[in-house]
PDB file as gemmi writes it, atoms N, CA and C in Angstrom:
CRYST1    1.000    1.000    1.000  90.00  90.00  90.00 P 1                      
ATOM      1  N   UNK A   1       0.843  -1.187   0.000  1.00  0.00           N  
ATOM      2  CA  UNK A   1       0.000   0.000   0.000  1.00  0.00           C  
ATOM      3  C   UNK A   1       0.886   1.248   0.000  1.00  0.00           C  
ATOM      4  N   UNK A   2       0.592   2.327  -0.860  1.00  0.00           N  
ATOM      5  CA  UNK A   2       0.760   3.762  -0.812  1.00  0.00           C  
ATOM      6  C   UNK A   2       0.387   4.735   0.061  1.00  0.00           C  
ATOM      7  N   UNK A   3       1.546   5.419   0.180  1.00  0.00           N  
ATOM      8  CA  UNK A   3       0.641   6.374   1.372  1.00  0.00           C  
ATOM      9  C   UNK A   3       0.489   7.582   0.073  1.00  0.00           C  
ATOM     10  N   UNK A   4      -0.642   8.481   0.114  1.00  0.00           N  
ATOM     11  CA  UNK A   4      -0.867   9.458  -0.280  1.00  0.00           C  
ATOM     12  C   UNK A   4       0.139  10.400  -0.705  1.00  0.00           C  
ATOM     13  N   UNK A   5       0.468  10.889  -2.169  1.00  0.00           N  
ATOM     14  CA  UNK A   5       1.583  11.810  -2.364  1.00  0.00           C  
ATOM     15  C   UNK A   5       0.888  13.120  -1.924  1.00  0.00           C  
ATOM     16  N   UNK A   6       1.919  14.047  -1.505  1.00  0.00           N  
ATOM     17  CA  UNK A   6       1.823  15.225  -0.888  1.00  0.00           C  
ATOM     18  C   UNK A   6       1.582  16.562  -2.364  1.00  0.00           C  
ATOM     19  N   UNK A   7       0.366  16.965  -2.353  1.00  0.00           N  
ATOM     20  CA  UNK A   7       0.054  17.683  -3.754  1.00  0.00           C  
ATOM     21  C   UNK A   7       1.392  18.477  -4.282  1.00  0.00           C  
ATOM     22  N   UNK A   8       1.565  18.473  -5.692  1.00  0.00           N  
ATOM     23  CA  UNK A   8       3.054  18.961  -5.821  1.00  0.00           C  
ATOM     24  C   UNK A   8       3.524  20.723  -5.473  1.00  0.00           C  
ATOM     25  N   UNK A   9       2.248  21.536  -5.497  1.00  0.00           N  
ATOM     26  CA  UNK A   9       2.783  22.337  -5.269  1.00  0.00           C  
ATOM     27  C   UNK A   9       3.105  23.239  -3.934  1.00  0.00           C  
ATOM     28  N   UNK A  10       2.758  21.915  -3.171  1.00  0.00           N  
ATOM     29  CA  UNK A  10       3.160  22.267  -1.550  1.00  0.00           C  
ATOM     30  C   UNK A  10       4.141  21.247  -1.194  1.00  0.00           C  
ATOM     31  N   UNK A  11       4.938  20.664  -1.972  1.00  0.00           N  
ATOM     32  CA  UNK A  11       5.941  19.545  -1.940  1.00  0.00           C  
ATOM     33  C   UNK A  11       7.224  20.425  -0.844  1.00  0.00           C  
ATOM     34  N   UNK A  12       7.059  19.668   0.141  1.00  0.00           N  
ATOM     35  CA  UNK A  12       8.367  20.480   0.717  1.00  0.00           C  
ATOM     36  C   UNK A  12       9.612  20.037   0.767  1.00  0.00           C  
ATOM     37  N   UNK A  13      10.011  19.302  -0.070  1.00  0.00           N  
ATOM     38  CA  UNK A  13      11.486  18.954  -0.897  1.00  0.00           C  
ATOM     39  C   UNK A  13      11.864  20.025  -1.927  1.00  0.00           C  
ATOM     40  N   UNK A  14      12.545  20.211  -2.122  1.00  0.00           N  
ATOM     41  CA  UNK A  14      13.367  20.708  -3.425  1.00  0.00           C  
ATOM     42  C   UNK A  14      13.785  19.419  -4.167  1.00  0.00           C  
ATOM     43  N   UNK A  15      14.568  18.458  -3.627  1.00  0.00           N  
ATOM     44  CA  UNK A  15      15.235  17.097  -4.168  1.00  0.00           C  
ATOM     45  C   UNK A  15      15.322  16.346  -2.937  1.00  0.00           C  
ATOM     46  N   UNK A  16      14.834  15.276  -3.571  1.00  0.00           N  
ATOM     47  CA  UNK A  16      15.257  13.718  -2.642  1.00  0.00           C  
ATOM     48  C   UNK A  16      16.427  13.377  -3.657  1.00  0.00           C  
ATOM     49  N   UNK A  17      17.312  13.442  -2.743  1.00  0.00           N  
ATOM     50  CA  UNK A  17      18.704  11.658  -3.189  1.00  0.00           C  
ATOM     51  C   UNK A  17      18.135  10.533  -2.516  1.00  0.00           C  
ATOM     52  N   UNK A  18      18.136   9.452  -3.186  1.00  0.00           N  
ATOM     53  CA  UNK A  18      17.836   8.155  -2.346  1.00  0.00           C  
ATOM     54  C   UNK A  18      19.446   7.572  -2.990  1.00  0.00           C  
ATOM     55  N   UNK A  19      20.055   7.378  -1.698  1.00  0.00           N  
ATOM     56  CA  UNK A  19      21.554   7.047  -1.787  1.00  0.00           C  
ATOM     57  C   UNK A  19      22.603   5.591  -0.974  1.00  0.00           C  
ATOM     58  N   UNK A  20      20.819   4.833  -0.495  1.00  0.00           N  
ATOM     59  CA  UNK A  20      21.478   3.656  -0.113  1.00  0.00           C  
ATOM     60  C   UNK A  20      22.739   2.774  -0.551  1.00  0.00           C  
ATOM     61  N   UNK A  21      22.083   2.757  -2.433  1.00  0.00           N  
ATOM     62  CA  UNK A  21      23.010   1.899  -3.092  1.00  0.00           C  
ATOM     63  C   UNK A  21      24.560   2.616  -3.196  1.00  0.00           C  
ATOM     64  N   UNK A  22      24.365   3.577  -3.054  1.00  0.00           N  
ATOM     65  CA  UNK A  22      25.378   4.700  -3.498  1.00  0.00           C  
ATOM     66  C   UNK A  22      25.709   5.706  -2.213  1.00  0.00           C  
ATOM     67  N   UNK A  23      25.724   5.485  -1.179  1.00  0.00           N  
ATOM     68  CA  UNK A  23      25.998   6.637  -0.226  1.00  0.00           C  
ATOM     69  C   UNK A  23      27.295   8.006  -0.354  1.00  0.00           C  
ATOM     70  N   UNK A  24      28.517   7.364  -0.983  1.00  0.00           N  
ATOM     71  CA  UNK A  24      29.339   8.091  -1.055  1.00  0.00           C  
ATOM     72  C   UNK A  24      29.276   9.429  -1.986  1.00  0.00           C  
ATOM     73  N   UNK A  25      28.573   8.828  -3.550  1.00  0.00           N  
ATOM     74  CA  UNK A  25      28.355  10.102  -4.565  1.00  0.00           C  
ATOM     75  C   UNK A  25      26.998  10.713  -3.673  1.00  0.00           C  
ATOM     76  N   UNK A  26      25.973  10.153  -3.057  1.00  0.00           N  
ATOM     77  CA  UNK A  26      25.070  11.149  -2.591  1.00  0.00           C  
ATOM     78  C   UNK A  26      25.083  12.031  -1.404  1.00  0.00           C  
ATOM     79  N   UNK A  27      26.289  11.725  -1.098  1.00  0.00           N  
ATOM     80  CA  UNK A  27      26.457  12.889  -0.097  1.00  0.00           C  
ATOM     81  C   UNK A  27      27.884  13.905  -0.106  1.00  0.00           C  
ATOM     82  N   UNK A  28      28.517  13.215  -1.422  1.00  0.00           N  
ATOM     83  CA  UNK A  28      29.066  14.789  -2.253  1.00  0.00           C  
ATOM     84  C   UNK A  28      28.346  15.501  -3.112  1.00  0.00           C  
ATOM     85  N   UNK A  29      27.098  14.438  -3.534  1.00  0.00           N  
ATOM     86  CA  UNK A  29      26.151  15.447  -4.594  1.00  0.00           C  
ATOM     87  C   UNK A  29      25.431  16.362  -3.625  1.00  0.00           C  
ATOM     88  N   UNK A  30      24.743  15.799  -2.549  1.00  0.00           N  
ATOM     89  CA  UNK A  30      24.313  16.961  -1.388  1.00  0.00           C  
ATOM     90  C   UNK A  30      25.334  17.757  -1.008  1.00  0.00           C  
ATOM     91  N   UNK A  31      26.731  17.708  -0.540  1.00  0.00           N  
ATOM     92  CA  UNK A  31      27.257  18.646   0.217  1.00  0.00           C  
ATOM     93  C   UNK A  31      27.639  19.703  -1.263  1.00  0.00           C  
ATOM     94  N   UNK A  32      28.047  19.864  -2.124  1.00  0.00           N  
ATOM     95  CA  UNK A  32      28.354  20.615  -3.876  1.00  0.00           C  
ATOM     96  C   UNK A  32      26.594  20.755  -3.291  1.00  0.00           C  
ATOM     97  N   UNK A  33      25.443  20.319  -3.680  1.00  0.00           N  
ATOM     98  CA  UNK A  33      24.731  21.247  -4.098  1.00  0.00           C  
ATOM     99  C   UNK A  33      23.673  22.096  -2.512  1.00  0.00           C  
ATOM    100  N   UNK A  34      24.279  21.682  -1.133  1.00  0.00           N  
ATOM    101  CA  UNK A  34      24.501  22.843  -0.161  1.00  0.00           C  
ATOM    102  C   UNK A  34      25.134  23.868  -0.192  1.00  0.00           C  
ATOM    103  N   UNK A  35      26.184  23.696  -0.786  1.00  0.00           N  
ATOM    104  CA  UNK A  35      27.187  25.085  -1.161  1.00  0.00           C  
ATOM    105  C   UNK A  35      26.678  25.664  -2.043  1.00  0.00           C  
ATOM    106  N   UNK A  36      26.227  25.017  -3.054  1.00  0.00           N  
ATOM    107  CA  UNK A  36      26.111  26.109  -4.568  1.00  0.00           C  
ATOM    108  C   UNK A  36      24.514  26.843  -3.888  1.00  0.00           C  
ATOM    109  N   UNK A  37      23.999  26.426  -3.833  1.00  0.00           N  
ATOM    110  CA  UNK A  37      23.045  26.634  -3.732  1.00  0.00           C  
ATOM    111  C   UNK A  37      21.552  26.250  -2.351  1.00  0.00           C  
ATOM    112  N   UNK A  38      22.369  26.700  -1.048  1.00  0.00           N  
ATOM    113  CA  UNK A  38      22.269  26.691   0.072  1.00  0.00           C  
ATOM    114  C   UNK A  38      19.984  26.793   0.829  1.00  0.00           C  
ATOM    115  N   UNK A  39      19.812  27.545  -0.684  1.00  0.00           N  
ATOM    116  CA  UNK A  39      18.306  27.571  -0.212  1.00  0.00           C  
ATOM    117  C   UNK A  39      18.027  26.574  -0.877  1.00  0.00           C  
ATOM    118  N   UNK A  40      18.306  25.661  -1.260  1.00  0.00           N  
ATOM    119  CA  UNK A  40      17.626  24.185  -1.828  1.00  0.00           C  
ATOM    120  C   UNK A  40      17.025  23.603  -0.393  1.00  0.00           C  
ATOM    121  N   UNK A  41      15.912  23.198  -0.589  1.00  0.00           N  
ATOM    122  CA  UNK A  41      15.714  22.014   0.496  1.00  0.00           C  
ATOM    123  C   UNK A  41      15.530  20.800   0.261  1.00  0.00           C  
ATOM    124  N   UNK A  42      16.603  20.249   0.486  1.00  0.00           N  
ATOM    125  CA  UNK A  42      17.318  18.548   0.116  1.00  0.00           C  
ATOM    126  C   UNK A  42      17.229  17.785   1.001  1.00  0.00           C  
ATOM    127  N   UNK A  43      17.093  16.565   0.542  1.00  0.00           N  
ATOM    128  CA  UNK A  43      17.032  15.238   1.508  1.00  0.00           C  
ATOM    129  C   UNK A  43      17.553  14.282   1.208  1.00  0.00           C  
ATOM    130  N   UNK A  44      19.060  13.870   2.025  1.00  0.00           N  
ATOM    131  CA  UNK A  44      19.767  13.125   1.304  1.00  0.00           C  
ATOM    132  C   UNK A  44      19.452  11.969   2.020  1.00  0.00           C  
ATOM    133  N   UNK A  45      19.007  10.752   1.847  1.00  0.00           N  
ATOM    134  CA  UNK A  45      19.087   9.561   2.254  1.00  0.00           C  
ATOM    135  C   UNK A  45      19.693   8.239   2.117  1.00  0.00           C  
ATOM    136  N   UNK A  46      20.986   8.098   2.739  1.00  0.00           N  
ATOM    137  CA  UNK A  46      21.790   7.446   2.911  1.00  0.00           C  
ATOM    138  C   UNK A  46      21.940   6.278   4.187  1.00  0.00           C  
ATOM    139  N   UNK A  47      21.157   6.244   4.617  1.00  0.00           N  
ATOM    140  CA  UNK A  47      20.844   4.968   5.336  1.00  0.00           C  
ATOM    141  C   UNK A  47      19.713   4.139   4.964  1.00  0.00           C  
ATOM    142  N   UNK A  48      18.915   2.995   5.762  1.00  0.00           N  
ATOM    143  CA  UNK A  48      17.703   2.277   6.046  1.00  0.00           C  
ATOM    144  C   UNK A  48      16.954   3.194   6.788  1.00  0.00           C  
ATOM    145  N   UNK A  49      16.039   3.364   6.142  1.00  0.00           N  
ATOM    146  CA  UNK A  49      14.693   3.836   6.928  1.00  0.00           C  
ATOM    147  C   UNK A  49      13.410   2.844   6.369  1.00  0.00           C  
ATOM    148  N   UNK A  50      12.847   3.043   7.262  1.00  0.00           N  
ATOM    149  CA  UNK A  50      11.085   2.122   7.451  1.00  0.00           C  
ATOM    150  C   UNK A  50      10.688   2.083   5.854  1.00  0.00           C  
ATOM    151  N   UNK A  51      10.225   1.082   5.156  1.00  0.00           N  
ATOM    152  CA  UNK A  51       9.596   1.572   3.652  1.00  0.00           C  
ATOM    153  C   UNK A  51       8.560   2.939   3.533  1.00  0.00           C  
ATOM    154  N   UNK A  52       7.872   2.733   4.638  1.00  0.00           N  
ATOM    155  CA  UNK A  52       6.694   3.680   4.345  1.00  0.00           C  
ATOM    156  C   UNK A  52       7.460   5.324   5.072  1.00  0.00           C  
ATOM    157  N   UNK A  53       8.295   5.565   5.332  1.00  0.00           N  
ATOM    158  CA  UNK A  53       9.064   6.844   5.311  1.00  0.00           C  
ATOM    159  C   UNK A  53       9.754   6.827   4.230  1.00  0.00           C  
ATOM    160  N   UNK A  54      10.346   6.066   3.585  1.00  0.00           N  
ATOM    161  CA  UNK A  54      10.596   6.013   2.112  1.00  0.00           C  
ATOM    162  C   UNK A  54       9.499   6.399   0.893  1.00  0.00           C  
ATOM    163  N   UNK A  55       9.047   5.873   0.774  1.00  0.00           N  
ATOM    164  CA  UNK A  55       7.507   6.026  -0.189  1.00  0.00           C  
ATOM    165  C   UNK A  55       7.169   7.972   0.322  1.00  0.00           C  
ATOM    166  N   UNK A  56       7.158   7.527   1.842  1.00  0.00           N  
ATOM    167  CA  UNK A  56       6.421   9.230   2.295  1.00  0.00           C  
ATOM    168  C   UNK A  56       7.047  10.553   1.656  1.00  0.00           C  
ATOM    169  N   UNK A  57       8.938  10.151   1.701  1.00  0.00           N  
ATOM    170  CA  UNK A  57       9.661  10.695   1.569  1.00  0.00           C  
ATOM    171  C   UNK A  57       9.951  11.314  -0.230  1.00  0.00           C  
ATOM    172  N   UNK A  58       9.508  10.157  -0.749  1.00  0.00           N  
ATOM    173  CA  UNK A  58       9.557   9.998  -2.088  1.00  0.00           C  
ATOM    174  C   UNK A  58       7.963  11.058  -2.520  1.00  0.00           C  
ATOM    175  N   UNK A  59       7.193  10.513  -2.093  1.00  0.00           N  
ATOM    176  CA  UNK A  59       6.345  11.849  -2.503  1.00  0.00           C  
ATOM    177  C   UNK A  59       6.147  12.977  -1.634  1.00  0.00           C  
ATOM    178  N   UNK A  60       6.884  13.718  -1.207  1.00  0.00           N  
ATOM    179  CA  UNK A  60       6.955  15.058  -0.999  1.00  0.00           C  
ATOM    180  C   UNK A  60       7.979  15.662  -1.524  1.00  0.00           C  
ATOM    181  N   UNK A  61       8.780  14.995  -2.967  1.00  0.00           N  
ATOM    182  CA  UNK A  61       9.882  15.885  -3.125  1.00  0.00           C  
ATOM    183  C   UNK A  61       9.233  15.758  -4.643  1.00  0.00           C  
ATOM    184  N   UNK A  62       9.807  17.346  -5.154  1.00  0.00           N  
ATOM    185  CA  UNK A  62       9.014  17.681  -6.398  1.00  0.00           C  
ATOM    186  C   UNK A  62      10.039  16.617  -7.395  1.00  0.00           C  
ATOM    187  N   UNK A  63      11.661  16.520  -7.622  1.00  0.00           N  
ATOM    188  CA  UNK A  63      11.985  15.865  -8.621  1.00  0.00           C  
ATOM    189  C   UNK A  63      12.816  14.769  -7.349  1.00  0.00           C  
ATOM    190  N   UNK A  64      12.989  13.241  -7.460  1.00  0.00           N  
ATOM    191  CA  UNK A  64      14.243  12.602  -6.526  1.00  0.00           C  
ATOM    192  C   UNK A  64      15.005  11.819  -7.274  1.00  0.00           C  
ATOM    193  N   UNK A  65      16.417  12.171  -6.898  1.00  0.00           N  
ATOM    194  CA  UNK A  65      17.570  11.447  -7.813  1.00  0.00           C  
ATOM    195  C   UNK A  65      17.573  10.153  -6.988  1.00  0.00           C  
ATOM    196  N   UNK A  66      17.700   9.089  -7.899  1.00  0.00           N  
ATOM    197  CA  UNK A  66      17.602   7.875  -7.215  1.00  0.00           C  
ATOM    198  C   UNK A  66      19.004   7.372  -7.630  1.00  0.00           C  
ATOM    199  N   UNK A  67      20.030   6.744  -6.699  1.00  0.00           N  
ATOM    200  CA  UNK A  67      21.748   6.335  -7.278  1.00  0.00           C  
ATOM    201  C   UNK A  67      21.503   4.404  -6.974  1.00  0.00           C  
ATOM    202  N   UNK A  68      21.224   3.470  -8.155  1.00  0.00           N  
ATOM    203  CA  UNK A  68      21.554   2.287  -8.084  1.00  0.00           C  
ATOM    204  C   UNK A  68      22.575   2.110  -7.714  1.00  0.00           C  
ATOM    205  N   UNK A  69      22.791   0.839  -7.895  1.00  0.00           N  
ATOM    206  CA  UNK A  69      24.115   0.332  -8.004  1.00  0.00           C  
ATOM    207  C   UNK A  69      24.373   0.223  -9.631  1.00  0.00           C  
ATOM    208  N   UNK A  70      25.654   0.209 -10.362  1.00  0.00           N  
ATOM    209  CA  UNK A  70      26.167   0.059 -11.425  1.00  0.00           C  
ATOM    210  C   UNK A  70      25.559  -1.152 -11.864  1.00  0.00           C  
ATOM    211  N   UNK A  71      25.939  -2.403 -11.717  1.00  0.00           N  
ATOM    212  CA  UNK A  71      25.265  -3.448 -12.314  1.00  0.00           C  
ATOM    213  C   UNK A  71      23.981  -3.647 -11.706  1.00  0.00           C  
ATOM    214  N   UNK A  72      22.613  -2.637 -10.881  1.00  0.00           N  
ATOM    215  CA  UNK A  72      21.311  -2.909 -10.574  1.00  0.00           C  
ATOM    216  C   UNK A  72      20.745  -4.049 -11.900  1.00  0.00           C  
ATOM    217  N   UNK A  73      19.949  -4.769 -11.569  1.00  0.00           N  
ATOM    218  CA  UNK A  73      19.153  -5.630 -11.980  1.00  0.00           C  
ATOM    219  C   UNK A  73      18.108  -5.182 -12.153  1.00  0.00           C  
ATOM    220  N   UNK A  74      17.407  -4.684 -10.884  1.00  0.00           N  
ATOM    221  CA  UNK A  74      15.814  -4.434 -10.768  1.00  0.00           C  
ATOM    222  C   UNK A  74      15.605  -3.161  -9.530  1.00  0.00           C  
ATOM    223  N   UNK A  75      15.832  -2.085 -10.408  1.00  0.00           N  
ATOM    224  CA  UNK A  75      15.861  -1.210  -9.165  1.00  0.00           C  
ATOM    225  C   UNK A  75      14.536  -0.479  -8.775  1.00  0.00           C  
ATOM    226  N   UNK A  76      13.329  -0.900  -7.778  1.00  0.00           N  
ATOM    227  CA  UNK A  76      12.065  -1.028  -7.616  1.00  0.00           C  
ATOM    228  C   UNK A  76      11.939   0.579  -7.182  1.00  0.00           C  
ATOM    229  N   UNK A  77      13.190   1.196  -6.625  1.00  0.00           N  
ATOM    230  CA  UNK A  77      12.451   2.843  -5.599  1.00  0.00           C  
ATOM    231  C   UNK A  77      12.669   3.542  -7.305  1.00  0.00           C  
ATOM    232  N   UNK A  78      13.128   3.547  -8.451  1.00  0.00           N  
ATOM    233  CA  UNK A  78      12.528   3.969  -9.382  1.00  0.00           C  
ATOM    234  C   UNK A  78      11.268   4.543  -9.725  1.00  0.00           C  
ATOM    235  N   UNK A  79      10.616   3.049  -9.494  1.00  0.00           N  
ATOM    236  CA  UNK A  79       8.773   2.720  -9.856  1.00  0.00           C  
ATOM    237  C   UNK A  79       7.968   3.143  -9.040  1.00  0.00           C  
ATOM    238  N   UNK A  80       8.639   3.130  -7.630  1.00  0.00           N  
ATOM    239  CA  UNK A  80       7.668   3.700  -6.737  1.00  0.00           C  
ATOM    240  C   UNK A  80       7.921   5.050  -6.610  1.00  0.00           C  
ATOM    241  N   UNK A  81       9.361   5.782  -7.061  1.00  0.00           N  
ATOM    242  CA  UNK A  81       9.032   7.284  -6.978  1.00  0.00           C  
ATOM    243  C   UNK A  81       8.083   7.712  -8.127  1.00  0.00           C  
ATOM    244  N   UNK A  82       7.557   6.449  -9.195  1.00  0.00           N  
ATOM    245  CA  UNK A  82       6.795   7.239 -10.319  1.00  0.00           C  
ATOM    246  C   UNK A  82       5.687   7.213  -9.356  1.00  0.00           C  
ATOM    247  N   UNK A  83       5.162   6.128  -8.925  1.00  0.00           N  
ATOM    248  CA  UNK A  83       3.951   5.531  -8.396  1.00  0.00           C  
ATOM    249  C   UNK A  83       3.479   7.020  -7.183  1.00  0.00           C  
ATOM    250  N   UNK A  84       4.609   7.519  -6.897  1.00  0.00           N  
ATOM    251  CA  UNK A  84       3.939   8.653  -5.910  1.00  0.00           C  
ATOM    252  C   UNK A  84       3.861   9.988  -6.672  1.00  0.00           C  
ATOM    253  N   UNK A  85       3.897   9.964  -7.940  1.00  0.00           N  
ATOM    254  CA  UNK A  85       3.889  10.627  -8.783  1.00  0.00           C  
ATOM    255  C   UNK A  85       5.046  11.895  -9.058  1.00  0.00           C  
ATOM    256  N   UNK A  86       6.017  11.600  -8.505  1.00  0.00           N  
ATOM    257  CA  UNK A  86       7.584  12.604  -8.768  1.00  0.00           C  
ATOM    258  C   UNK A  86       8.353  12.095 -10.019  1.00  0.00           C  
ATOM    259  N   UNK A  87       8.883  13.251 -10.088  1.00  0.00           N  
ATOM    260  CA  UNK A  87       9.909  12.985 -11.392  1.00  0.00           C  
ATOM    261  C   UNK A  87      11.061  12.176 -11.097  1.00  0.00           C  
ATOM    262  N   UNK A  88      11.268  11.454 -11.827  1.00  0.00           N  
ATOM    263  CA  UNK A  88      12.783  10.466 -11.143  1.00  0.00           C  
ATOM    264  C   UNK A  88      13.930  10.992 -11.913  1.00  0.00           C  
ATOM    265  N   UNK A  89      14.867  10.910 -11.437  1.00  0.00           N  
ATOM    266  CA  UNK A  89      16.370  11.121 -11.950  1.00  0.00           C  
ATOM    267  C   UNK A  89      16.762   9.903 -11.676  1.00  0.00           C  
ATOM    268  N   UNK A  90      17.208   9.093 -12.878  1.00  0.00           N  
ATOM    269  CA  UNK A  90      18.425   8.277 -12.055  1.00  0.00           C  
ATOM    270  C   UNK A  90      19.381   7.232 -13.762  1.00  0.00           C  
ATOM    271  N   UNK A  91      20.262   7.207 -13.063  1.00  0.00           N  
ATOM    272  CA  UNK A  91      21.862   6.626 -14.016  1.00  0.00           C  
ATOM    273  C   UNK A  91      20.708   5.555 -14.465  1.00  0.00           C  
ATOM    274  N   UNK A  92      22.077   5.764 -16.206  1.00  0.00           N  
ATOM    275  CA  UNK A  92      21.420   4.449 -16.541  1.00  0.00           C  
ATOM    276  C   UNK A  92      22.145   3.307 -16.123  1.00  0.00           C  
ATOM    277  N   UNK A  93      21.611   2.364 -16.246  1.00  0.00           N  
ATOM    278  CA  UNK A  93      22.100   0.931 -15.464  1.00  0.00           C  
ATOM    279  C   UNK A  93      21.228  -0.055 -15.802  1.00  0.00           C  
ATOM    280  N   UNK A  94      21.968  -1.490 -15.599  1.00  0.00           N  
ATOM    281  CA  UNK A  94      21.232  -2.252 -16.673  1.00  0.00           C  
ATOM    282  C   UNK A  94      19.868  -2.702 -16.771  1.00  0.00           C  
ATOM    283  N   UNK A  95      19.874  -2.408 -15.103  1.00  0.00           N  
ATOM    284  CA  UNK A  95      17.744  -2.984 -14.970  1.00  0.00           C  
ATOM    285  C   UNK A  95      17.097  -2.233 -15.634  1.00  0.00           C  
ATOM    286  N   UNK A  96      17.305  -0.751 -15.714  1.00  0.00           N  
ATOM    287  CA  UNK A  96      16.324   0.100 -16.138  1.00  0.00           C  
ATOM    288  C   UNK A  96      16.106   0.185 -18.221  1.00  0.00           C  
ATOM    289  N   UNK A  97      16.711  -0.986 -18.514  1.00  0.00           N  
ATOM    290  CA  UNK A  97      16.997  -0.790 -19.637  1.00  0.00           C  
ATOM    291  C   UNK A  97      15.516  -1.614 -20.222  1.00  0.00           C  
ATOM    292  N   UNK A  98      15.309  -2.543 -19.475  1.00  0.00           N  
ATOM    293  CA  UNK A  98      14.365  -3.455 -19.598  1.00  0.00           C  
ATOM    294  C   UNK A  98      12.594  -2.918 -19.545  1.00  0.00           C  
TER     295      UNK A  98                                                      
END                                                                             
């Protein structure tokens, strides 16, 4: 089950990183884009959190960069950042080819 996306134009993200697979580039891509541009409101997520703070998290941000892993297979927080209706960013890699 889905929790409810947060209507977009009260989205209080600027950008989600979802940076499990990838922690290291997502938290030089957050700290470069704290500096450049300090009124962004970003959410870098680089640990395990609960699914449904994930999903929650995923729809309240207007666009979220999602970082696989290089050889991903099947990378599912893709589908569910469509499913909460945000724009996804993310590398190509081989699951998403399919």
């Amino acid at each position: 089950m889905f929790p409810e996306p947060v209507p977009r134009a009260t989205r209080p993200y600027d950008l989600v990183i979802a940076g499990l697979k990838a922690p290291l580039l997502a938290n030089a891509l957050a700290g470069a884009l704290k500096v450049q541009r300090p009124e962004l409101r970003l959410l870098s997520l680089t640990g395990w959190i609960p699914r449904l703070a994930f999903l929650e998290a995923l729809g309240a941000a207007r666009p979220a960069l999602l970082l696989p892993s290089p050889k991903e297979g099947f990378y599912l927080p893709a589908l569910e950042a469509m499913v909460m209706r945000t724009i996804v960013l993310c590398p190509d890699v081989e699951g998403n080819r399919g």
